[in-house]
C-alpha positions in Angstrom: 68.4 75.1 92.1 70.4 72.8 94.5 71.6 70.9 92.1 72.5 73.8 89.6 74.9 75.5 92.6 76.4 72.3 93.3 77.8 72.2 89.0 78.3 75.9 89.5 80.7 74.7 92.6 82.2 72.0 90.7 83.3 74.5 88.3 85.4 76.5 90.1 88.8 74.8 88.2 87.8 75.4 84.9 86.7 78.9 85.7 90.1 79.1 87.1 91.6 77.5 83.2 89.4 80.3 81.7 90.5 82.9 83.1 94.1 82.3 82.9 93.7 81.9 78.9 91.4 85.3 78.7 93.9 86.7 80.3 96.7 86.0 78.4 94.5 86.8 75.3 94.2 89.4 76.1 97.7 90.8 77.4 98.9 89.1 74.0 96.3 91.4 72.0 97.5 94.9 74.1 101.2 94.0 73.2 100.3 93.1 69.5 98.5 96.4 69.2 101.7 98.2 70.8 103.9 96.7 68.4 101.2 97.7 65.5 101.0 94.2 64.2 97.5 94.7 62.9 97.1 98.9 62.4 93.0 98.2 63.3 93.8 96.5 66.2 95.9 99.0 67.5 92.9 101.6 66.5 90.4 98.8 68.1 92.7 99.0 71.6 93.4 103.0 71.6 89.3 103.0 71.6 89.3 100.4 73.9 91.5 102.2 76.8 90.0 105.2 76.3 86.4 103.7 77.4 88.6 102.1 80.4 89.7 105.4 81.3 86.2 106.3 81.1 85.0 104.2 83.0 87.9 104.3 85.5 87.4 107.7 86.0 83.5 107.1 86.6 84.1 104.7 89.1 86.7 107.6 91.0 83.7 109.9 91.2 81.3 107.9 92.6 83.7 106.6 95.3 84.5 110.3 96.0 80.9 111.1 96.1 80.1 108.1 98.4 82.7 109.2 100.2 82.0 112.5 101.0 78.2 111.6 102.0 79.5 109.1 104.5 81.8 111.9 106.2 78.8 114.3 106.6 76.7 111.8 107.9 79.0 110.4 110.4 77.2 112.5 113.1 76.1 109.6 114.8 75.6 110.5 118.7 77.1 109.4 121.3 76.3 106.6 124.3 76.2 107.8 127.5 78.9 105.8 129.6 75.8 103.6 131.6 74.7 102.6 128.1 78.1 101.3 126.8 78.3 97.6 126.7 80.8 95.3 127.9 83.3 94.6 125.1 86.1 91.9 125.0 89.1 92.5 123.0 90.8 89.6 121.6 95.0 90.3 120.4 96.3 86.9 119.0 99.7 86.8 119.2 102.4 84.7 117.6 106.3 85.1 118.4 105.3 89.1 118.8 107.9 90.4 121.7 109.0 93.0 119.6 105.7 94.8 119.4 103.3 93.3 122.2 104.1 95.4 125.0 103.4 99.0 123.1 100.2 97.2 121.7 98.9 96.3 124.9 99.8 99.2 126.3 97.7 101.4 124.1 94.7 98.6 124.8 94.9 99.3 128.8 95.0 102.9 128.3 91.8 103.0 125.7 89.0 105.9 127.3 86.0 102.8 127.5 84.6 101.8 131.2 83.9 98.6 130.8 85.9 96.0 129.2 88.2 93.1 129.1 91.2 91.9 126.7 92.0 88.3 126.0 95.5 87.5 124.6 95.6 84.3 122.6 99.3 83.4 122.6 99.6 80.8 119.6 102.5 79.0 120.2 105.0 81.8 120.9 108.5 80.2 121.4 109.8 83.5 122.5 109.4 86.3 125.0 105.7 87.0 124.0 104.2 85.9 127.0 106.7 86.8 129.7 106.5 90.3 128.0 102.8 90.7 128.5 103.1 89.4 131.9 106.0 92.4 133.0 103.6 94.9 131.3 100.8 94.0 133.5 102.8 94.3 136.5 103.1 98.0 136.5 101.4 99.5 133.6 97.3 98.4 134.4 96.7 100.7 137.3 92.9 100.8 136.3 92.8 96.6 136.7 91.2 96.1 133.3 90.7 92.2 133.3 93.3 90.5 131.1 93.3 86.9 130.3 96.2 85.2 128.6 95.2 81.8 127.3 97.9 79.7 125.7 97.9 77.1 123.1 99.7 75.1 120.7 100.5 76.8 117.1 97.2 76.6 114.8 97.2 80.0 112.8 95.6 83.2 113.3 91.9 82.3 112.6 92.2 79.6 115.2 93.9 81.9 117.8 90.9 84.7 117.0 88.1 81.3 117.4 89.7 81.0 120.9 89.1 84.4 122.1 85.6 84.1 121.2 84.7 81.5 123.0 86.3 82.8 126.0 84.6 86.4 125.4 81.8 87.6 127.4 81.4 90.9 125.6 78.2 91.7 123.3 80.6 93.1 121.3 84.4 91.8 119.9 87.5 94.5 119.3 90.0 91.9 117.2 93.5 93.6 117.1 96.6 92.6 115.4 99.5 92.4 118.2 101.5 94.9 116.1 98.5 97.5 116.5 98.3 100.8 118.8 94.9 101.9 119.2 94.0 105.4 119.7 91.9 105.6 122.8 88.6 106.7 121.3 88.6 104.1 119.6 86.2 102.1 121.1 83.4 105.3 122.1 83.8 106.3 118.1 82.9 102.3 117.0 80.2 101.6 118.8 77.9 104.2 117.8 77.5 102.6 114.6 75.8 99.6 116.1 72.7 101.4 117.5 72.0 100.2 113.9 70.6 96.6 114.5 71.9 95.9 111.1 75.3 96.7 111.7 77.1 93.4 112.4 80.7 95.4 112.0 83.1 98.1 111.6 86.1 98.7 110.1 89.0 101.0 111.4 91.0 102.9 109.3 95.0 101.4 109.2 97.8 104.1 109.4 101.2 103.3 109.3 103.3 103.8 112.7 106.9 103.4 111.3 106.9 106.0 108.2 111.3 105.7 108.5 111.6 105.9 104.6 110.1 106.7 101.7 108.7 103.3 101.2 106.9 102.8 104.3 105.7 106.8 103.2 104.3 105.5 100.1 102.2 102.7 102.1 100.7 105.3 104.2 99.5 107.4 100.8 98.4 104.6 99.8 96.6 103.5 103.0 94.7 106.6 102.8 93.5 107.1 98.9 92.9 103.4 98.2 92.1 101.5 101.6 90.8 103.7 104.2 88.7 105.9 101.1 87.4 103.0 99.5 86.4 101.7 102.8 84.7 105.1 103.3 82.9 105.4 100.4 81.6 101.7 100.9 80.4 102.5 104.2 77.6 104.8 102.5 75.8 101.5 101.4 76.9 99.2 104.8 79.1 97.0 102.4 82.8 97.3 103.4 84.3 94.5 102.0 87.5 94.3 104.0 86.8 95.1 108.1 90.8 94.7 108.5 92.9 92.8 110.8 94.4 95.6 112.5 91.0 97.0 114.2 87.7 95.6 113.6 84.9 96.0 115.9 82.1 93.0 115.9 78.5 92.4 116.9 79.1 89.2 118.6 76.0 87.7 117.5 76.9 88.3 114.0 80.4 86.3 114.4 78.3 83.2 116.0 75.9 83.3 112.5 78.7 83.4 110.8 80.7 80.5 112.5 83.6 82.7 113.5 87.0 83.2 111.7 87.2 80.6 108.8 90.2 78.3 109.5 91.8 76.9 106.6 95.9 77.0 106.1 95.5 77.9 102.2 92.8 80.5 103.4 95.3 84.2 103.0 93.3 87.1 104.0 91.1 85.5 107.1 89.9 88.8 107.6 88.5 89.4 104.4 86.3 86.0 104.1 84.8 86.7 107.0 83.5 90.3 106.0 82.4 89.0 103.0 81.0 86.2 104.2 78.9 88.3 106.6 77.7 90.7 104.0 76.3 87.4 102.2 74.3 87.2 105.8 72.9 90.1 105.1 74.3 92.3 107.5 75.8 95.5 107.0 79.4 96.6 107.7 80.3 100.1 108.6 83.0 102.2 108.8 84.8 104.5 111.1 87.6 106.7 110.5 88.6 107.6 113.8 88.4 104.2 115.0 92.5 104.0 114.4 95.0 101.9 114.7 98.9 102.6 114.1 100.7 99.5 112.4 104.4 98.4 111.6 104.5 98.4 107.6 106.8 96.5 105.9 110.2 98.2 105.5 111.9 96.9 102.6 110.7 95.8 99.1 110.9 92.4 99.7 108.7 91.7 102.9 106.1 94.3 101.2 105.6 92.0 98.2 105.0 89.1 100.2 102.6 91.2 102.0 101.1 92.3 99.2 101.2 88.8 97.4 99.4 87.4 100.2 96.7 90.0 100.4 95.9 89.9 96.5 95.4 86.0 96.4 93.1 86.2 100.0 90.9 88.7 98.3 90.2 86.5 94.9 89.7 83.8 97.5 86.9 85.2 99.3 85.3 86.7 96.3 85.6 83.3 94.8 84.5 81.4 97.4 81.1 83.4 98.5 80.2 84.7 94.7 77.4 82.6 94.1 76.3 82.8 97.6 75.8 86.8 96.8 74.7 86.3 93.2 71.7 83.9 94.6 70.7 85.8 97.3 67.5 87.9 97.3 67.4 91.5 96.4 69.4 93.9 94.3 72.3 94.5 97.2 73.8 91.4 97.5 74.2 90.9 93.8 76.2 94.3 93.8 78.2 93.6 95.9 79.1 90.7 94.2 79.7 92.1 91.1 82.1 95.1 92.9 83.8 92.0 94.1 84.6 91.0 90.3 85.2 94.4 89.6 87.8 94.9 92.4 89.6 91.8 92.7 91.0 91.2 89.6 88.9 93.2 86.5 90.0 96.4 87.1 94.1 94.8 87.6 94.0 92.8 85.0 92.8 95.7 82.7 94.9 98.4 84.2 98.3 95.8 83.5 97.5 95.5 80.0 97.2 99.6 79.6 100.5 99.5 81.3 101.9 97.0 79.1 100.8 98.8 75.8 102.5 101.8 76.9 105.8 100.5 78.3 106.0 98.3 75.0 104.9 101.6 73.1 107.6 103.8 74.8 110.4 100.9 74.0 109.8 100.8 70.6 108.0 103.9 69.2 109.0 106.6 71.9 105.2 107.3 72.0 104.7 108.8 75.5 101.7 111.0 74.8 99.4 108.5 75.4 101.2 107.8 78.8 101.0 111.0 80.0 97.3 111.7 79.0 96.4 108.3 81.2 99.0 109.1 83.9 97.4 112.8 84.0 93.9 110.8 84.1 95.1 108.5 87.6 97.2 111.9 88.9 94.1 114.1 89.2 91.4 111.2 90.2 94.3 110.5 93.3 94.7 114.0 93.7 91.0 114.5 94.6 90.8 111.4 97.1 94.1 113.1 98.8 91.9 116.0 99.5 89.0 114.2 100.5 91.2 111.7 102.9 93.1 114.7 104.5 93.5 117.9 105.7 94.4 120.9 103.7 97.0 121.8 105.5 98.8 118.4 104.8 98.6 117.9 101.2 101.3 119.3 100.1 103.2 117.3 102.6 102.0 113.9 100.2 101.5 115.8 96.9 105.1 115.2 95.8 105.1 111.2 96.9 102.1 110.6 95.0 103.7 111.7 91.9 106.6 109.2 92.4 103.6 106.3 93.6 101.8 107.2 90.1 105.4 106.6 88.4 106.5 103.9 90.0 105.2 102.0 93.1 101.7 101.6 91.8 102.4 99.8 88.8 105.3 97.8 90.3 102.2 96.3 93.0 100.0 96.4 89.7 102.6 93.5 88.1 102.9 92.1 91.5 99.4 91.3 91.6 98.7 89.9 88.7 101.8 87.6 89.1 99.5 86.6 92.1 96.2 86.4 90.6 98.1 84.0 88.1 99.8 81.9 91.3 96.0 81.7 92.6 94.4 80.8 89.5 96.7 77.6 88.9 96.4 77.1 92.5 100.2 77.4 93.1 100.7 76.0 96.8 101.6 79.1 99.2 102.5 78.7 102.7 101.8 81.5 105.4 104.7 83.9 106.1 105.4 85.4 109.4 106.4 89.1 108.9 109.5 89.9 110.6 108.6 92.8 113.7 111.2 95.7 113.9 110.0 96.8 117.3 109.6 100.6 116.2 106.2 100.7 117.7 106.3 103.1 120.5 103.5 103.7 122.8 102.6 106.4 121.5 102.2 105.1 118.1 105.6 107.1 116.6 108.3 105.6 115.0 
């Protein structure tokens, strides 16, 4: 068996060649079919999208379903405040004077008796520190213990692997240091881990700085493809993403798994280590008023480097722990695996060559029926999630942006994607951006 993982390991580049020419098969087959090069291939792909949308549409129910049982069982009680542990809360922090104060400040002010916040300043060559310094000053009447430990610039996961080894908490809060926490947050979390199994839970991302139409369309998206998938997941204890913005830990769960994963060409450091603890076997929650309010990217251009980023980490962690999950005992590791697959790049790939059939099939044969029948399809399954995600009384406040996100800014991050599941697949060298801070992030979480 040893010996068969270590070829399976050794494979990984020409798995890499093999999809990359599948691919393009394929893509090559959807546009021959649009063009009607063969007239029983183009009856062979018409057959063949409508299982997808089948199958699409199956996969949209469950999730819903899912969904809906983990909202009515999330009746978990309470701890009484002499039953709370002592959390730490670890904010790494790189060049961040823009946003640090307003994230802090919502930290100091969270409604938890006992705990303490560690910010890990990477590096900063600005204001960063000096900032969190004038904060404390006036705004920590309650004298919540703060530590600022300092070090030279080695990356997020590195700055996160410092906090925890100067945490004392049973428990971790990690918190990006463009993230306001609402103050519950912390009471709401924890009840999940009166479940031994329980080694984290996610917190559900919102966007803080909804100026425009684009940052709008983040925050729709946020909340029918993040935060609800992450719901539905929660059902079975296998949220594959706790994210960087808020995620609560067991501690002793980050020590099995060796912490954050620190690797330069390693993009979504939050992801490989949720994955890598579901291949532990513990189980990852999911709480959706455990919130935190972030600063989206504004413009086009500093949300495809975003999104670029985030689509090649995910591949990499399902890559990298796949046969750990396929070879591990039972039925529910395996599955998750195999939703891995699914999600990372099946379900893209797939979905770009429906889109490219179309557009080709609009261009040269003005055939939109089609389009709308599988637009109509998306429309109603995203419609359902909206109402399931939030309150009545809001929808129609988001119904008229997810039209525009079904006709546009979907499939624009569709393409984007599979440009980067192509970049990933040939290995194309990447180096770690640093997102430009606007400073919009108030303390009370408004833009």
């Amino acid at each position: 068996m040893g010996r068969d993982v270590q070829w399976l390991q050794g494979a990984g580049g020409k798995v890499r060649v093999l999809l990359i020419f599948v691919s393009l098969v394929y893509l090559g087959l959807c546009l021959a079919a649009a063009l009607e090069v063969s007239l029983p291939l183009h009856t062979l792909m018409v057959h063949f999208f409508m299982l997808l949308a089948v199958l699409v549409l199956v996969r949209q129910m469950l999730l819903l379903f899912f969904a809906g049982l983990a909202q009515e069982s999330e009746s978990l009680p309470y701890l009484a405040d002499e039953e709370l542990p002592y959390v730490s809360v670890i904010i790494p922090a790189f060049n961040e004077e823009a946003v640090i104060a307003p994230a802090l400040l919502s930290l100091l002010q969270l409604d938890y008796p006992h705990y303490e916040i560690i910010v890990v300043d990477d590096g900063s060559s600005d204001q960063t520190v000096r900032n969190v310094r004038q904060l404390l000053n006036h705004a920590n009447p309650r004298q919540i213990p703060v530590r600022i430990i300092s070090h030279s610039n080695a990356g997020k996961a590195n700055a996160l692997n410092t906090g925890l080894i100067h945490a004392v908490g049973e428990f971790v809060l990690c918190v990006d240091s463009d993230s306001r926490i609402t103050p519950d947050s912390l009471r709401n979390g924890l009840r999940h881990f009166q479940d031994q199994q329980v080694g984290a839970v996610a917190g559900n991302v919102m966007v803080a700085n909804e100026t425009n139409v684009l940052t709008r369309l983040e925050q729709l998206e946020y909340m029918i493809s993040q935060n609800f998938v992450r719901q539905a997941l929660a059902w079975f204890g296998a949220v594959t993403i706790v994210p960087g913005p808020i995620g609560l830990f067991r501690r002793s769960a980050l020590a099995q798994a060796g912490g954050f994963r620190e690797d330069r060409q390693l993009f979504a450091e939050d992801v490989d280590l949720s994955v890598r603890l579901l291949v532990l076997g513990w189980r990852i929650s999911s709480e959706a008023t455990m919130q935190a309010f972030t600063e989206a990217p504004d413009n086009v251009f500093s949300l495809l480097r975003q999104r670029y980023r985030w689509k090649r980490g995910i591949y990499q962690a399902m890559h990298d722990n796949f046969l750990a999950l396929i070879l591990a005992p039972g039925m529910r590791r395996p599955l998750i695996a195999l939703f891995l697959v699914v999600e990372s790049f099946l379900l893209e790939m797939l979905g770009f060559g429906v889109t490219l059939f179309m557009v080709a099939n609009i261009i040269y044969f003005a055939q939109v029926n089609m389009l709308l029948a599988w637009l109509g399809i998306l429309l109603l399954l995203d419609v359902l999630a909206l109402l399931l995600a939030t309150p009545f009384a809001q929808f129609f406040k988001w119904f008229p942006l997810l039209i525009l996100q079904k006709l546009s800014y979907s499939y624009a991050l569709q393409a984007w994607g599979v440009l980067a599941l192509f970049d990933e697949w040939r290995s194309t060298f990447m180096s770690w951006d640093k997102v430009e801070r606007l400073g919009m992030l108030q303390a009370g979480g408004e833009a």
